[in-house]
C-alpha positions as CSV (number, residue, x, y, z in Angstrom):
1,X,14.9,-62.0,15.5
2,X,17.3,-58.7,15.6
3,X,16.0,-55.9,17.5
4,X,18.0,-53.8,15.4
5,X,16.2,-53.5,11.6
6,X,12.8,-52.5,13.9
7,X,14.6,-49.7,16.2
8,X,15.8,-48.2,12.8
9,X,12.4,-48.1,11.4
10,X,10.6,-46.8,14.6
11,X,13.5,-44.1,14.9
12,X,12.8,-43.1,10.8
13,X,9.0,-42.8,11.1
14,X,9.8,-41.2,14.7
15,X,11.8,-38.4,12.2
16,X,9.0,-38.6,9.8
17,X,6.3,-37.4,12.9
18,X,8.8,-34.7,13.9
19,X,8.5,-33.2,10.4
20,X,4.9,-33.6,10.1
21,X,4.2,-31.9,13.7
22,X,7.1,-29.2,12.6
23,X,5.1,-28.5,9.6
24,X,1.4,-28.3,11.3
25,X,3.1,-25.8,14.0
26,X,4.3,-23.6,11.2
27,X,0.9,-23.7,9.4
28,X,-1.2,-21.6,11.4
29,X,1.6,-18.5,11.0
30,X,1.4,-19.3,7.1
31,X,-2.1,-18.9,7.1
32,X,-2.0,-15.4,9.2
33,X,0.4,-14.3,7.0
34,X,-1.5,-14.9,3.7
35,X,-4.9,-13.6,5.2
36,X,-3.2,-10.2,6.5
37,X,-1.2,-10.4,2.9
38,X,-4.6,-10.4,1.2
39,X,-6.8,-8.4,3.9
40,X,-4.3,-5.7,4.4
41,X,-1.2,-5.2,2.2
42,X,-2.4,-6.2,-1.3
43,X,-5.1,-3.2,-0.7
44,X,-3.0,-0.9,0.7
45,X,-0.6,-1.6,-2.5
46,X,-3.2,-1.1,-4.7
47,X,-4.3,2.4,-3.0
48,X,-0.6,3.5,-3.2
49,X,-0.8,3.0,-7.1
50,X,-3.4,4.8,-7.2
51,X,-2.8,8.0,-5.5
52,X,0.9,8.2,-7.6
53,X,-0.9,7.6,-10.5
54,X,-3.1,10.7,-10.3
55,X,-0.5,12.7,-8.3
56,X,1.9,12.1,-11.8
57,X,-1.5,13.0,-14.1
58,X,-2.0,16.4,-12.3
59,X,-2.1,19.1,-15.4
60,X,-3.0,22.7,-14.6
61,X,-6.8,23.5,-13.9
62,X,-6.7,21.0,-11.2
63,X,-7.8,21.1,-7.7
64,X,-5.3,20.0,-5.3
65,X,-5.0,19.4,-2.0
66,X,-1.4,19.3,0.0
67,X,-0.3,17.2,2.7
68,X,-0.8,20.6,5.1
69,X,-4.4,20.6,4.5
70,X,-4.0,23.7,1.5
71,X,-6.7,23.7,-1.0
72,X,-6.0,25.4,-4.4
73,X,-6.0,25.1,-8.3
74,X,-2.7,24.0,-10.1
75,X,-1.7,26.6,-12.3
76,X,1.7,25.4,-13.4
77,X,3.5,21.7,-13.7
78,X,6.8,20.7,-13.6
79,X,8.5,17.0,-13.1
80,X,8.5,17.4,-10.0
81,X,6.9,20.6,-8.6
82,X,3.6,22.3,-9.3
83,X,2.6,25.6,-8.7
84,X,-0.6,26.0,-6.8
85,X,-2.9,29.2,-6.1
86,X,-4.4,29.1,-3.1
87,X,-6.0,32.5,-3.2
88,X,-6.3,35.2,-5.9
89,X,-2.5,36.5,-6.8
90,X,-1.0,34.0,-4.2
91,X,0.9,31.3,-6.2
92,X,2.9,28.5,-4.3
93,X,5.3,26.3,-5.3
94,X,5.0,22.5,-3.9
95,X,6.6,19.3,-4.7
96,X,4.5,16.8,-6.2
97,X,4.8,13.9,-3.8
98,X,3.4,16.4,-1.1
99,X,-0.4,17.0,-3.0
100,X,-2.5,14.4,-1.0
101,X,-6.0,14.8,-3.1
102,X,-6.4,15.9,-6.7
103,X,-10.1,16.8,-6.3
104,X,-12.3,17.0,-9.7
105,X,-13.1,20.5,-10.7
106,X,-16.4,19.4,-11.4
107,X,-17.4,18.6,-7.7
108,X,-19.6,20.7,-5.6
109,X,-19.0,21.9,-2.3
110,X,-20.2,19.2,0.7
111,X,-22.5,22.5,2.2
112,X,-23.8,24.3,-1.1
């Protein structure tokens, strides 16, 4: 009997083994990967929608609040600016993408 047919079997399921244990190594990564896509990513996505969604639905009467920490009500909207008042007769201009809160005028104070 030739040696040869069986050492060219045992060498292709020896191949076949290699890609098997090539694919279990890579499957715990794959799995990380789609838990962190799902557990951190996808939300974060979602949150980013949101907050340009409501920073491009800000009309004037609006409570803002800008990246810098300023609170005041819009009292002018362009494309891409507003123009906020932060105190009686002071009127700022700031770009849109830098409001960080569009607060409901209907909310209350946290301490009244």
């Amino acid at each position: 009997m030739s040696t040869e047919p069986m050492l060219m079997m045992q060498t292709a399921a020896g191949e076949q083994n290699a890609t098997t244990a090539a694919l279990f190594q890579f499957m715990p990564l794959l799995l990380i990967f789609v838990i962190f896509y799902f557990l951190m990513i996808r939300p974060q996505q979602r949150r980013v929608k949101e907050h340009q969604a409501s920073i491009s639905a800000v009309k004037k009467g609006d409570d803002v609040v800008t990246g810098g920490g300023i609170r005041g009500r819009v009292t002018k909207v362009s494309d891409d600016e507003a123009e906020v008042e932060i105190a009686q007769g002071v009127k700022v201009r700031v770009v849109k993408s830098t409001i960080s809160q569009v607060l409901n005028p209907t909310t209350k104070p946290a301490n009244d």
